[in-house]
N, C-alpha and C positions, 0 to 999 in steps of 0.2 A: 109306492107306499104313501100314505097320509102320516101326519106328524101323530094322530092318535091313533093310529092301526096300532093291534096287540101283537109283537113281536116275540116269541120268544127265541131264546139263546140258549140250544144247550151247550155244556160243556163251558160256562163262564166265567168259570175259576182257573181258567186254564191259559196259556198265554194269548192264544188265540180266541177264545172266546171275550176275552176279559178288553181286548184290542177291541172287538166287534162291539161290544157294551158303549167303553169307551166315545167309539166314534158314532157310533148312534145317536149318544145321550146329548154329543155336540154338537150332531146336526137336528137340534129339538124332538127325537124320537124319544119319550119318556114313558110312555107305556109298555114299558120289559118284562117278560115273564122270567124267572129264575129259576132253576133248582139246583141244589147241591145232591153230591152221590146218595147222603146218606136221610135226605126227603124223600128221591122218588132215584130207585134203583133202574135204571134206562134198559138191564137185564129183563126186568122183569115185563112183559108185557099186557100185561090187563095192568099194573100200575101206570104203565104209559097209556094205556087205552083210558082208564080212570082221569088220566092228567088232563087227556087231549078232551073229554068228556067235559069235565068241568073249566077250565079254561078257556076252549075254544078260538088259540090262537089263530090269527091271520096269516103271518110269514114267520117260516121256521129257519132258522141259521142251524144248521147240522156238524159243531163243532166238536161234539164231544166227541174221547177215541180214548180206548187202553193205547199209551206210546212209550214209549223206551228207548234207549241207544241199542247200539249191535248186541251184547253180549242179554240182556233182557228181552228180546225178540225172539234172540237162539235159543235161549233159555226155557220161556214159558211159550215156546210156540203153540200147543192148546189153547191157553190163555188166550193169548192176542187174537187167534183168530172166531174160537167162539165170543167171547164179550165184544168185539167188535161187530162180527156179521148180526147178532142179536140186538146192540145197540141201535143200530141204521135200519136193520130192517121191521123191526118195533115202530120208529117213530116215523120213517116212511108211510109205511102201511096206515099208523094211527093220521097222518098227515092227508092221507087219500079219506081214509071215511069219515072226516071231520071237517073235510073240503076246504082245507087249508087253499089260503090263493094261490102262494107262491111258497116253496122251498129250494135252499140252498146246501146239496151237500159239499161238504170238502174233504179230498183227499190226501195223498201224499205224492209226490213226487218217484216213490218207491214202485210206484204199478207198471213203471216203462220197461223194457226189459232189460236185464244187465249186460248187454252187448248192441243196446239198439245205437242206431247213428247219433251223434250230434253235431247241432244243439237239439232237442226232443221237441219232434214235434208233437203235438195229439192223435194225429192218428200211426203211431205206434204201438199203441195200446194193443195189447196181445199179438205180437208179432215175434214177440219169440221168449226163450226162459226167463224166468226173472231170478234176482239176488237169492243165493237159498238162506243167507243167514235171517233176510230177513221177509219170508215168502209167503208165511199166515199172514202177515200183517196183510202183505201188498193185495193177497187173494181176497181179505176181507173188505178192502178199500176199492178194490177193480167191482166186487159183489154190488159196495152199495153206488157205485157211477152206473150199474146194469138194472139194476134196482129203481133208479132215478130213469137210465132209460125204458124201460119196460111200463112202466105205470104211468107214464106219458104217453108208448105207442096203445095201451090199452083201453086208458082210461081219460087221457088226455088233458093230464095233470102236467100241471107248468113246472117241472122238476128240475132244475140245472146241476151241475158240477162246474166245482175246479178246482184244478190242481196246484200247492204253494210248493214253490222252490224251497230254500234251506228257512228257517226263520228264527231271528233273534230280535232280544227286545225287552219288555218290560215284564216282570213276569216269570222270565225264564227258569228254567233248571239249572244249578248248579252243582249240583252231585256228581264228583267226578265218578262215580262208579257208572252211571248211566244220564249223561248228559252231553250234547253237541259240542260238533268240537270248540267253537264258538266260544260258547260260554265257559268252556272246561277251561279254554287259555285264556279269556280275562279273571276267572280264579286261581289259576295257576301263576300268573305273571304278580298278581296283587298279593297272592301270599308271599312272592319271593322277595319282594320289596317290601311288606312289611318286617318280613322274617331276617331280613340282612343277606338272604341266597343268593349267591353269583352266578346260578346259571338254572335256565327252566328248559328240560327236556320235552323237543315235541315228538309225537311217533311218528316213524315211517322217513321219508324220505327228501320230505315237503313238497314233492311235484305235484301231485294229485290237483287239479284244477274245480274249485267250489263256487257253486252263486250262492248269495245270501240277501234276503229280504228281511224289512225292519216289519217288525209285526203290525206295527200302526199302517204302514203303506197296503199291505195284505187287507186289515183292517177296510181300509178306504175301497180299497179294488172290489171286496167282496160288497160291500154298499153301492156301489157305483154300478155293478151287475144285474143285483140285486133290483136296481130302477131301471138298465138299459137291455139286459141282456133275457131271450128267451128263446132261445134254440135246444134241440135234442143236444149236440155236442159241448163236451165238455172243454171247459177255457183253463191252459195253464195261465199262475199269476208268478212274475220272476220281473227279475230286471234285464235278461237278457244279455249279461255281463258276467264272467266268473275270472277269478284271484287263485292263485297259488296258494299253498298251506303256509307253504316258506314264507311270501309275501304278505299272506294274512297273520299271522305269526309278529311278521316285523311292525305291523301296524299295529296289532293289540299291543307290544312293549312299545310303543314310542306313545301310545294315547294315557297308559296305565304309570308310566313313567319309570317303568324298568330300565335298570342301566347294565343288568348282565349282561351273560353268555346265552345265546342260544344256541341247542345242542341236539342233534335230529338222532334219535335212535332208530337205527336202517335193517335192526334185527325186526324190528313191530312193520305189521301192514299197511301197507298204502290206500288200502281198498279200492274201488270202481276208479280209473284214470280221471277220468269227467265227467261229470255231470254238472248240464247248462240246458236251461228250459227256452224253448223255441217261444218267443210272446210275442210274435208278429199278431195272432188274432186277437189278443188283449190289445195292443198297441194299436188296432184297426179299430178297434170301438171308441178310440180316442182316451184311453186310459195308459197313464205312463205313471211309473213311482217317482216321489220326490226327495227321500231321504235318502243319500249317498255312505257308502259302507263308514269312512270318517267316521263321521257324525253319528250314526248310528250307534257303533262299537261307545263312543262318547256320551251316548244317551242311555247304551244300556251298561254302562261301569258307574256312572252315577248313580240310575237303579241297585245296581247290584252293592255296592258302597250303601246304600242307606239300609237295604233290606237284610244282606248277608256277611258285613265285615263285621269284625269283632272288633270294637272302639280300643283305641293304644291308649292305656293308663298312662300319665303322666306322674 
């Protein structure tokens, strides 16, 4: 990419989009195209074809996505899987007859199957069931990596994927009704200390083993690809590292500065035992992340403190 190629970013309001903006704009990429939902509806397709029309971007970042926690997945399963498979395959297709250079979709981690081995390699992908609670999604997200590969064996369009492990960051969701766990227990712990509460219940058991990536390092990876990478195969992006809930748990109270109780409710689900993304192929192009979970939790509870705490009257 040239530093005046016209890039657009969908999906930029979003935590991940908003990372990709971000690190663009600092590595002197300033010609961004933008939209929000309610400019150009990414459902609609002759308004995406209108977009790719008149703009005539160079390289597309494919971040937008209807996303949710479990109970929102299970929920609007219609939902998630048509506004999704309509999103990716709108700006796909508009990206092919607009002869976009280069495109990048991103997935979710959710496409591997719920019993495949670990740590997940890439070529897992369709080897066996996947998650049912949350299985529109993952079918819409496998669709546009098939998407991506199809219009490359066709047409021989430079299309990539990859897939991000867990991600937190700037940005984030804090809605405990549908938001990562991540983020639920740095709202969770900071209400209790502000609230005077002696003890913050986590669900389940805390065994469950979790990777987690800081959205800027995602950020970086998916630019760093973006300039080196151009194969059919799709690249997971993770740290190759996973945390216990328990142990992730004791680190968000010791950063947040809770001095309760912590208290596992063993009636609530554990979900999937593991999940850890295999990034030996990421790691082979000479891409490694740099922000460590610490530091990270640290970066996004300062975030979260300026965007979502409610200031203590004095």
């Amino acid at each position: 990419m040239n530093k005046d190629s016209k890039i657009y970013v969908a999906g930029h309001r979003g935590m991940v989009g908003s990372a990709i903006c971000r690190k663009l704009q600092g590595n002197g990429f300033n010609n961004l195209i933008t939209r929000t939902s309610s400019e150009l509806d990414l459902r609609n397709q002759q308004a995406v074809l209108d977009f790719f029309e008149a703009e005539k971007p160079d390289y597309v970042f494919l971040a937008a996505a209807k996303v949710g926690g479990i109970q929102a997945n299970n929920t609007y399963r219609a939902d998630f899987l048509y506004d999704n498979l309509m999103i990716e395959a709108n700006i796909i297709h508009a990206a092919y007859l607009h002869k976009v250079t280069k495109l990048m979709f991103l997935g979710s981690s959710c496409i591997y199957p719920k019993m495949a081995p670990q740590p997940l390699k890439e070529e897992y992908l369709l080897t066996g069931p996947l998650e049912q609670t949350n299985e529109p999604y993952a079918i819409a997200k496998i669709a546009g990596i098939k998407l991506c590969e199809a219009y490359r064996d066709q047409y021989g369009c430079n299309f990539i994927s990859v897939m991000p492990t867990n991600l937190y960051g700037y940005n984030d969701n804090y809605d405990l009704n549908n938001s990562h766990v991540l983020p639920a227990l740095i709202r969770k712990f900071h209400e209790a200390k502000e609230n005077g509460i002696s003890e913050v219940v986590v669900w389940g058991t805390g065994s469950p083993m979790r990777e987690f990536l800081f959205a800027d390092d995602l950020a970086e990876a998916c630019l760093y690809l973006m300039e080196h990478y151009n194969e059919r195969e799709l690249v997971n992006i993770g740290t190759g590292e996973d945390i216990s809930i328990k142990d992730l748990a004791l680190l968000v109270k010791d950063v947040t500065g809770f001095e309760g109780k912590l208290v596992f409710d063993t009636t609530k689900p554990d979900g999937t035992p593991r999940k850890l993304m295999d990034v030996s192929k990421l790691h082979s192009t000479g891409f490694k992340h740099k922000i460590e979970l610490r530091e990270g939790i640290g970066l996004a509870y300062a975030d979260f403190k300026q965007k979502h705490a409610t200031p203590v009257l004095s």
